[in-house]
C-alpha positions as CSV (number, residue, x, y, z in Angstrom):
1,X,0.0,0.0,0.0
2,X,1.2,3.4,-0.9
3,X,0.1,6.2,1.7
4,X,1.5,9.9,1.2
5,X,2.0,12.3,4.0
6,X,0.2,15.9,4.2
7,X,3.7,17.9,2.6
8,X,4.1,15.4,-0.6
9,X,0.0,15.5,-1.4
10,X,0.5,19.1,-1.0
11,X,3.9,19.3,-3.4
12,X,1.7,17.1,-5.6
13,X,-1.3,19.2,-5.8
14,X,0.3,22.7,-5.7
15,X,3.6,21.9,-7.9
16,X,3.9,18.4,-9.6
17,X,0.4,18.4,-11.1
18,X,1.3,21.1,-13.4
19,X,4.2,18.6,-14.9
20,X,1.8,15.7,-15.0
21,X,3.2,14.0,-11.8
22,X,0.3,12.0,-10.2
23,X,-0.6,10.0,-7.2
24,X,-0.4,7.1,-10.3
25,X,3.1,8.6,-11.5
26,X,4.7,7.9,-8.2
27,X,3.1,4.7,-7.7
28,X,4.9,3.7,-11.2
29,X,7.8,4.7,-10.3
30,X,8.2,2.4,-6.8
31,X,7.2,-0.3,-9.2
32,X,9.5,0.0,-12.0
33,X,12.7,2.4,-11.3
34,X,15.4,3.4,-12.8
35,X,17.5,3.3,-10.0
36,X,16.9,3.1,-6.2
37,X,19.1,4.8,-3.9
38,X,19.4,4.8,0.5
39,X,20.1,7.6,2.1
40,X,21.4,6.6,5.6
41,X,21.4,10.0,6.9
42,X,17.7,9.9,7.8
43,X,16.7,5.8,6.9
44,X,14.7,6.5,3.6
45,X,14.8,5.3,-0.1
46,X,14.7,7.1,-2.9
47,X,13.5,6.1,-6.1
48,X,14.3,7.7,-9.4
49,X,13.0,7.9,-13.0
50,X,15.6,9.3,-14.8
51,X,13.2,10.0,-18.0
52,X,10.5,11.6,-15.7
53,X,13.2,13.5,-14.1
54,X,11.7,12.5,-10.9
55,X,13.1,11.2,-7.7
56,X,10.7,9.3,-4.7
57,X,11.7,10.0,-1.4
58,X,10.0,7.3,0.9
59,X,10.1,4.9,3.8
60,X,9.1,1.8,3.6
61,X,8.3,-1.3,5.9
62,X,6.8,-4.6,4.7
63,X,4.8,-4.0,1.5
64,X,4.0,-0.5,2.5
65,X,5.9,2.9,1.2
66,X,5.1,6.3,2.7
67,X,6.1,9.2,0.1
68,X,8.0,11.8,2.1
69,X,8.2,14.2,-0.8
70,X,8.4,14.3,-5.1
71,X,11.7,16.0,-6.4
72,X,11.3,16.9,-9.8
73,X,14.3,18.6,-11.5
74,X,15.4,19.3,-14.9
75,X,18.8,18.9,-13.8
76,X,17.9,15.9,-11.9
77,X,20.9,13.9,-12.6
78,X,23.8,16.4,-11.4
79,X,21.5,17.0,-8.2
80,X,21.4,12.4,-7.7
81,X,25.5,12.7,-8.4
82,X,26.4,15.5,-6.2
83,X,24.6,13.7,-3.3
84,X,26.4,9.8,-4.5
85,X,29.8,11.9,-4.4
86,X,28.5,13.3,-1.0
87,X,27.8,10.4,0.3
88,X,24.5,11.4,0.8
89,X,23.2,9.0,-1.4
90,X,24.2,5.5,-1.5
């Protein structure tokens, strides 16, 4: 099951909508990345379609994700190396 919390419905609604990210757009994504990164800073996944230029935070336990937050960037892939060369990202 895929729940959202109040600030990524909101992102969604407010921001993302106007690029044609949905509720269904993110629930594609956690089933079919690109690439799935961890970020051990704060225990959360992040999944990435790199054609959508969209990354899923989210935390997940069994077969349920909750969506932190969307990131949608145009420059989406210098943003996903800068955090991998950080360490950030792994």
């Amino acid at each position: 099951m895929i729940s959202f919390t109040a600030h990524a419905k909101d992102k969604l609604d407010r921001e993302l909508s106007k690029l044609a990210v949905t509720e269904e757009t993110v629930a594609e994504i956690l089933n079919k990345p690109d690439d799935i990164l961890y970020d051990p800073q704060i225990d959360r996944y992040v999944a990435i379609d790199w054609s959508r230029k969209t990354a899923v935070v989210y935390e997940k336990s069994r077969d349920d994700a909750l969506i932190i937050t969307i990131i949608y960037s145009s420059t989406l892939r210098d943003m996903v190396e800068r955090r991998r060369r950080s360490g950030r990202w792994i």
